[in-house]
C-alpha positions in Angstrom: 0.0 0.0 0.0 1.2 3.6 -1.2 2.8 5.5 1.9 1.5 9.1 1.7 4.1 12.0 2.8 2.2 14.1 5.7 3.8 17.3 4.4 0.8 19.6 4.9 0.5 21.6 7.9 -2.4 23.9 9.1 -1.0 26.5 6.8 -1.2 24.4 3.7 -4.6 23.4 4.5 -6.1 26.8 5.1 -4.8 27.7 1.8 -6.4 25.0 0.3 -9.6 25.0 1.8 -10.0 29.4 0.9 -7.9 28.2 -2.6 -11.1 25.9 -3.3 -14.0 28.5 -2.2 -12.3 32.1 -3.3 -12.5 31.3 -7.3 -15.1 32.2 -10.0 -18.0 32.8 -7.9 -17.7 35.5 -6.0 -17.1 37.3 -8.9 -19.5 36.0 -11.5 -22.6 34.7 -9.4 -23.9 38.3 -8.2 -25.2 39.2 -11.1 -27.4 36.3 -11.4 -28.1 35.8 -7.6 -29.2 39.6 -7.9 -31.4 39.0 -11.3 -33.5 36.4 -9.5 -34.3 37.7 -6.3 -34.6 42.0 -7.4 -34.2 43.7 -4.0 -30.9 44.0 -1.9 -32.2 42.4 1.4 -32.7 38.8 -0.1 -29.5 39.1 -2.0 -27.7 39.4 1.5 -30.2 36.9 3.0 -28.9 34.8 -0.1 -25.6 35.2 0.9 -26.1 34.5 4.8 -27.7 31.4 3.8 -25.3 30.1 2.0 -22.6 30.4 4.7 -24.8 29.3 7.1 -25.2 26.0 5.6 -21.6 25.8 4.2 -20.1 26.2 8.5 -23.1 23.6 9.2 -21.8 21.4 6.9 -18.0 22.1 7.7 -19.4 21.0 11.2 -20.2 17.9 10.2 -17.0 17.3 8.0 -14.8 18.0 11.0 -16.7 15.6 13.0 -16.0 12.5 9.9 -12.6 13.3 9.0 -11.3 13.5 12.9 -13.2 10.1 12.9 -12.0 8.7 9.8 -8.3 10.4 8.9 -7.9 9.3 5.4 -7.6 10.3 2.0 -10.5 10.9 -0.2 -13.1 12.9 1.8 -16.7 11.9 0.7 -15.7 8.7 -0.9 -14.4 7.5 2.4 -17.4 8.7 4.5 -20.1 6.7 2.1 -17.6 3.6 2.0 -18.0 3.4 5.9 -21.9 4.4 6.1 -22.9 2.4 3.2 -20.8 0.4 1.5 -18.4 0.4 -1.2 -21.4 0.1 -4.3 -22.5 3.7 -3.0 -18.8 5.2 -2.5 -17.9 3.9 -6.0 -20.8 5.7 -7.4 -20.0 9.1 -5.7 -16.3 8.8 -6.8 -17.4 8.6 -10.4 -19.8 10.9 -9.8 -17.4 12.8 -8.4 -15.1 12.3 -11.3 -17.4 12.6 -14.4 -20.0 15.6 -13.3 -19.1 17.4 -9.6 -15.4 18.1 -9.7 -15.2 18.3 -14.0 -17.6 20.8 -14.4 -16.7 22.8 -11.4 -12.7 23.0 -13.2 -14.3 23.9 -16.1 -16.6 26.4 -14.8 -13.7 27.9 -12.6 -11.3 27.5 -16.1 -13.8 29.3 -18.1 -14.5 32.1 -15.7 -10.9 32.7 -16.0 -11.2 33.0 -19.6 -14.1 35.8 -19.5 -11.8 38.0 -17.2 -8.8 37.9 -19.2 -11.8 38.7 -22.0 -12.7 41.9 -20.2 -9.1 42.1 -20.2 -8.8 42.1 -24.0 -12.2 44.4 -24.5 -10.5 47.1 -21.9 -7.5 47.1 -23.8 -8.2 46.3 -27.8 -11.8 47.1 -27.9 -12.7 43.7 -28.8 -13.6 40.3 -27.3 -12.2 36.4 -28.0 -14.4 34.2 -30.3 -15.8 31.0 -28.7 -12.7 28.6 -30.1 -10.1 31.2 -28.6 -12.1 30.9 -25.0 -12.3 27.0 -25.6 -8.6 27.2 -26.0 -7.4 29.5 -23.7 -9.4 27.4 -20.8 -8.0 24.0 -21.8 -4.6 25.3 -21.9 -5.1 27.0 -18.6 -6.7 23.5 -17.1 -3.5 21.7 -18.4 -1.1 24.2 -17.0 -2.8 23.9 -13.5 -2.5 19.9 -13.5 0.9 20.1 -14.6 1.8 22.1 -11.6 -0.2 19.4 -9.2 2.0 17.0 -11.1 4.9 18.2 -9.2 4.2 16.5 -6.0 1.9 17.4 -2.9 4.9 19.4 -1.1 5.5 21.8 -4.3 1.7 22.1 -4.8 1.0 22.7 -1.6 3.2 25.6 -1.7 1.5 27.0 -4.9 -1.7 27.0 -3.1 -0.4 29.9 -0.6 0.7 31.6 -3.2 -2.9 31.3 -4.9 -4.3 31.6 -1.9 -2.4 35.2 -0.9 -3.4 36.2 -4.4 -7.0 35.7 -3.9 -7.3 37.1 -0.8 -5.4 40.0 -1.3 -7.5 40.7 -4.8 -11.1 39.9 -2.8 -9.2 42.3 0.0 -8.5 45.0 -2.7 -12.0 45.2 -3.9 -13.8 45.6 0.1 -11.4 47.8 0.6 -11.5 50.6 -2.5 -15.1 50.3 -3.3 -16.0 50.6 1.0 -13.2 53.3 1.2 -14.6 55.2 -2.7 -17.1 57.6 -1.0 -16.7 59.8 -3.9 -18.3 57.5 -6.5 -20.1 55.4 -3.9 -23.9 56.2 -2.8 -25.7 54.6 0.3 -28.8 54.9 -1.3 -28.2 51.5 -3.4 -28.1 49.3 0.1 -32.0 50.3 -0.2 -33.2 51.0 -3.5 -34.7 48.5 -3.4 -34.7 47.4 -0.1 -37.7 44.4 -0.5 -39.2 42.9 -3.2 -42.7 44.0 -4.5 -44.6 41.4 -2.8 -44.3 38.2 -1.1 -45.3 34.9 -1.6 -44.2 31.1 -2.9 -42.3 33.2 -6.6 -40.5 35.1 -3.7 -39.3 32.0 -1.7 -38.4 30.1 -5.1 -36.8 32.8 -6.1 -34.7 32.9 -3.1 -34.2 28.9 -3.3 -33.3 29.3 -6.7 -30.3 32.0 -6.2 -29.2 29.4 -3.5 -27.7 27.8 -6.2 -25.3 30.3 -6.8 -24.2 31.5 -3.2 -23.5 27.7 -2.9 -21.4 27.3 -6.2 -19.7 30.3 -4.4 -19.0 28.9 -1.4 -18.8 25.0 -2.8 -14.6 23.5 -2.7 -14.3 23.8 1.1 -14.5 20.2 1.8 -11.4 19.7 -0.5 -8.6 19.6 2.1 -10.5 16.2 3.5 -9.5 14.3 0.2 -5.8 14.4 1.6 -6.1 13.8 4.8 -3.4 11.3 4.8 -1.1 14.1 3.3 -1.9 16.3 6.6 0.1 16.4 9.6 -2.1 15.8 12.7 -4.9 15.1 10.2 -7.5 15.2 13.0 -6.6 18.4 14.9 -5.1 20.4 11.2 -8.1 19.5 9.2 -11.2 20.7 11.7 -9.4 24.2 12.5 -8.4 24.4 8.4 -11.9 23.9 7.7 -12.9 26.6 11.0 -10.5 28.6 9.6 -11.1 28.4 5.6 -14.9 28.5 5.7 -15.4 31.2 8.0 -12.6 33.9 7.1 -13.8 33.2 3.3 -17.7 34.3 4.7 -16.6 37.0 6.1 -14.6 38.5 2.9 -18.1 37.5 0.5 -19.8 39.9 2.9 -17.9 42.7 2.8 -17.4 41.6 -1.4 -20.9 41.9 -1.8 -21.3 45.7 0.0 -18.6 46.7 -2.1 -19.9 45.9 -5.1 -23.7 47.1 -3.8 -21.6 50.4 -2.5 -20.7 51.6 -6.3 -23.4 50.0 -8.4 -27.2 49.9 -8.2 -29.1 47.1 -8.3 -30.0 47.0 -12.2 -25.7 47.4 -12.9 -25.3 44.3 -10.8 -27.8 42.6 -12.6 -26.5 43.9 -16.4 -23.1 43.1 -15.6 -21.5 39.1 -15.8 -18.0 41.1 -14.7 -19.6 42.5 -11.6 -15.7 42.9 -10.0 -14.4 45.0 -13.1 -18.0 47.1 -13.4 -17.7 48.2 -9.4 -13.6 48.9 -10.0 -14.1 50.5 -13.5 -16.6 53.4 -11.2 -13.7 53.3 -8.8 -10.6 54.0 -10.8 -11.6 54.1 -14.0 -10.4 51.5 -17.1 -6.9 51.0 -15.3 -9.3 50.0 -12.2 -10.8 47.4 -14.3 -8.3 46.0 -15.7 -6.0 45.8 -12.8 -9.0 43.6 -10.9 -9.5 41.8 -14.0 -6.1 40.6 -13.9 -6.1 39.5 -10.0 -9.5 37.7 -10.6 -8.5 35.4 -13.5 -5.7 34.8 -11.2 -8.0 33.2 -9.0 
């Protein structure tokens, strides 16, 4: 049996777990979240929600993974609960739908910043086999690195991980700080939705979808558990850690980006992150966020 090299510490699995969640949808899920439910309270109830249920079920993933140290996260949970017939099918589910389309969702997203990038800069935008290409070169690159071993990899993910904090930390900051181009007003206008009823509760289920995409990855330090040092203590306080330091940048995210554009901008623009810095500091604003996001 393959002996894993415990090489990852808590630091390494911090950065993992806010690697996985800070990505492609804090920045590209607004607008949507925000086109479904029309009103700025339930697109921070939205939001709440979703990191509600994301620490509930870090909670419970703490609890498993001190309980059952090994590698593979989910797949080793189900194999003790049910059996290997329903682990198997959750590892190829895993493999064929959960994790592929979320890399290709993230790899894509990457490709429509360096777009805005391009559209900034040259006034025009990539063609669909250029965006195809760019995000299966960008998904190659990526596994190449992983290729390198868990100890070099791990290392990459701080770096990513600094990145993406600093570039979600960049945009609380100047749009909270802009009081020039920001106006209050947009916290409140509007404020509720013009009525109640089972549309505004579907509506609010259905924009779950996207604060969850948002917040989904966190469980992704658990698949190495045998690659973490003190797998039981590191991985619980990673996950404590991770989840709830990445809830607390969303937040302050999401009143940034409310701060410097109304509720109809959010909902008009995919690039919500470049919109709220363009207002900010102008094309150089943009394009300097732009940069930092497709990082992430």
């Amino acid at each position: 049996m393959t002996e894993y090299k415990r090489d990852l510490g808590l630091k390494e699995s911090v950065a993992i777990v806010i690697s996985r969640i800070i990505g492609s949808g804090i920045f590209r899920t607004p607008a949507p979240i925000m086109a479904l439910v029309g009103c700025t309270s339930l697109f921070g109830l939205v939001w709440i929600i979703g990191g509600i249920i994301t620490i509930f079920g870090a909670v419970i993933y703490a609890e498993l993974t001190a309980m059952l140290p090994k590698s593979g996260g989910p797949y080793v949970f189900l194999k003790e609960a049910y059996g290997p017939y329903i682990a198997f099918i959750r590892g190829w589910a895993m493999f064929f739908v959960s994790e592929t389309a979320s890399i290709v969702a993230v790899a894509l997203v990457f490709t429509e910043y360096l777009n805005a990038i391009w559209e900034i800069t040259m006034g025009t935008q990539f063609n669909l086999p250029v965006t195809f290409a760019i995000s299966l070169i960008t998904i190659w690159g990526l596994t190449g690195i992983n290729l390198f071993g868990v100890n070099i990899s791990g290392k990459f993910q701080v770096i990513f991980s600094t990145i993406k904090v600093g570039a979600v930390g960049a945009i609380i900051g100047m749009t909270l700080t802009s009081f020039s181009t920001g106006n209050v007003h947009n916290f409140v206008n509007p404020l509720w939705p013009e009525s109640f009823g089972w549309e505004t509760v579907l509506a609010v289920g259905a924009a779950l979808r996207y604060s969850f995409f948002a917040f989904s990855g966190w469980e992704g330090a658990t698949y190495m558990a045998e690659e973490v040092k003190d797998p039981q203590r590191t991985l619980p306080l990673s996950l404590f850690f991770g989840i709830g330091g990445v809830t607390l940048l969303y937040i302050g995210t999401n009143l940034g980006y409310l701060y410097q554009l109304n509720v109809q901008e959010i909902i008009e623009n995919k690039w919500v992150a470049t919109a709220a810095m363009k207002v900010v500091l102008g094309a150089t604003g943009g394009v300097l966020i732009s940069v930092a996001v497709a990082i992430n």
